[in-house]
N, C-alpha and C positions, 0 to 999 in steps of 0.2 A: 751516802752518809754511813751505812753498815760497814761497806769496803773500810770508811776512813776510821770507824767507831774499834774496828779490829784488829786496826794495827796499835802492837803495844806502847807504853810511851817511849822506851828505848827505840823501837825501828820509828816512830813520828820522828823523834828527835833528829837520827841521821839522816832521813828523808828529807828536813827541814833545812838541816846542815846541804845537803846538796843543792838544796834548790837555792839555798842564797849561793853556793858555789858559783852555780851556775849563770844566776843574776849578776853576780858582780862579775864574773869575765866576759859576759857577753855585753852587758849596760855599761860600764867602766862608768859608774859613777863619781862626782869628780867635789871635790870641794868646794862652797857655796849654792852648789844643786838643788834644789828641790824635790822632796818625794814625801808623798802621801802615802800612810802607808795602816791596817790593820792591825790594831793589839787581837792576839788570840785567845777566840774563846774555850778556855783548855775542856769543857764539856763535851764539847763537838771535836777536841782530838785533831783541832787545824791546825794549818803550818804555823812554826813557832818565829812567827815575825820578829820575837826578844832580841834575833840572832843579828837581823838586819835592824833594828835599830840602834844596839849597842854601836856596833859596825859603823852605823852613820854618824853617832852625835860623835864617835871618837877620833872621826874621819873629818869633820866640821861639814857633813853633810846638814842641810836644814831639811826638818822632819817635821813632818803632820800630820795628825791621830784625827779619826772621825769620831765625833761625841754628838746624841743623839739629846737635843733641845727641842722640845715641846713639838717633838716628830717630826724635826727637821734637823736634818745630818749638819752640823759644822766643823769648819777645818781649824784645829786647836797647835799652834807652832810648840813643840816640845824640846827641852832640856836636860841635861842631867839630874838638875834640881827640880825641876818637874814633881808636883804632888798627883798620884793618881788615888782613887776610891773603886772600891766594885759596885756596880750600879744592879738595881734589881735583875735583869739577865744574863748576869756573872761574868759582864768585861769589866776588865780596866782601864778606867778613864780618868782624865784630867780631869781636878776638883774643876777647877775652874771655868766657867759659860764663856770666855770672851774669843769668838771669833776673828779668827786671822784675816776674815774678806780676801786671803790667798786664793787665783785661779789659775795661776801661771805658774802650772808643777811641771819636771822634767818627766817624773814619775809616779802616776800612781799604781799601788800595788794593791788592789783587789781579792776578797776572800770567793771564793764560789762553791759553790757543790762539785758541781761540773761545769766542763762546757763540749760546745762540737768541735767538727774541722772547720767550722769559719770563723769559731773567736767567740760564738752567740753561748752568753754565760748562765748559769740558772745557779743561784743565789740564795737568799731567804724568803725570797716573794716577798719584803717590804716596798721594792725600787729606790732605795736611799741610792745604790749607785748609780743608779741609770739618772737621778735627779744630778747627781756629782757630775759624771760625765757629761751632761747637756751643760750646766755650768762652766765648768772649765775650760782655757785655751784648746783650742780642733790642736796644739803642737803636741799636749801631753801624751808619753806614751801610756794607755792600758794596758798595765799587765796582770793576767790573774796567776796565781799559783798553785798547783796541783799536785797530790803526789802521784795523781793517776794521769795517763796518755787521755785524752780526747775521744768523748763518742762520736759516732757517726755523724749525727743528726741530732736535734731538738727538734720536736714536729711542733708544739706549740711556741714557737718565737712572733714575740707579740711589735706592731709594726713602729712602738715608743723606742725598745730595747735599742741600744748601742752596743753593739758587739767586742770584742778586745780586742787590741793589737798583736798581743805577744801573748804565748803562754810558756810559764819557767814551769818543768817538771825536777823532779828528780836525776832524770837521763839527758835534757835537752832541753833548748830555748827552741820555738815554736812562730814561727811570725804567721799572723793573718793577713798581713796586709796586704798583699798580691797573691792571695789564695792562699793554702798552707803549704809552706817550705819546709 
């Protein structure tokens, strides 16, 4: 969180620009797809997701925001015309409660702190995604994005957590799924 707290918003920003770079040449995401995806919380100085959603609703990708209902994460299908509000922990959210019952994403994109070399991601400690991920199609890819490479290890990886598939940096797309490539 410090590392990410210190870069200013001009290097976030290019940071952010790369890692969708880098997503969208390695995912070649396609039109009518599916991808769940993080509005950032600009507090926390995270990747600027704005960049890949613009990207997808102009692309006719279908896109889904997580909006946090009576402490349950739901997946909210968004538009251009889309109304968002800031909610008391300073995201941007659809006004609107009405769940998509979507679980069959090509895509979801992931916020994290960190994660290791096997995917195992450390988050806010709520587990909203690890509830997502048990929910959702075994086809979706996980992907989290970081503007930092991968530590070693997590020594507390708890035996619920679902790990990632992919990690998009700045430098590089990341696969977990047969060890890290």
């Amino acid at each position: 969180m410090q590392k990410r707290k210190a870069l200013s918003i001009d290097e976030a920003f290019l940071l952010s620009q790369k890692i969708f770079e880098n997503f969208i040449g390695y995912f070649k995401p396609e039109e009518g797809e599916k991808v769940h995806i993080f509005i950032p919380i600009q507090k926390f100085n995270e990747i600027d997701t704005r960049i890949f959603i613009q990207d997808f609703l102009t692309r006719k990708i279908r896109v889904y925001v997580p909006k946090i209902v009576d402490d349950k994460l739901i997946n909210i299908e968004i538009n251009q015309n889309t109304v968002f509000e800031t909610n008391s922990w300073g995201i941007s959210e659809p006004v609107t409660n009405e769940d998509s019952g979507e679980i069959h994403f090509h895509y979801v994109i992931t916020p994290l702190l960190y994660c290791d070399k096997k995917g195992n991601r450390v988050g806010y400690g709520k587990g909203f995604y690890d509830g997502l991920f048990q929910s959702i199609s075994p086809e979706t890819k996980k992907i989290g994005v970081n503007y930092f490479d991968p530590d070693e290890y997590i020594d507390d990886v708890w035996e619920n957590d679902i790990s990632l598939d992919y990690l998009v940096t700045p430098v590089e797309v990341l696969s977990f799924l047969n060890g890290l490539q």
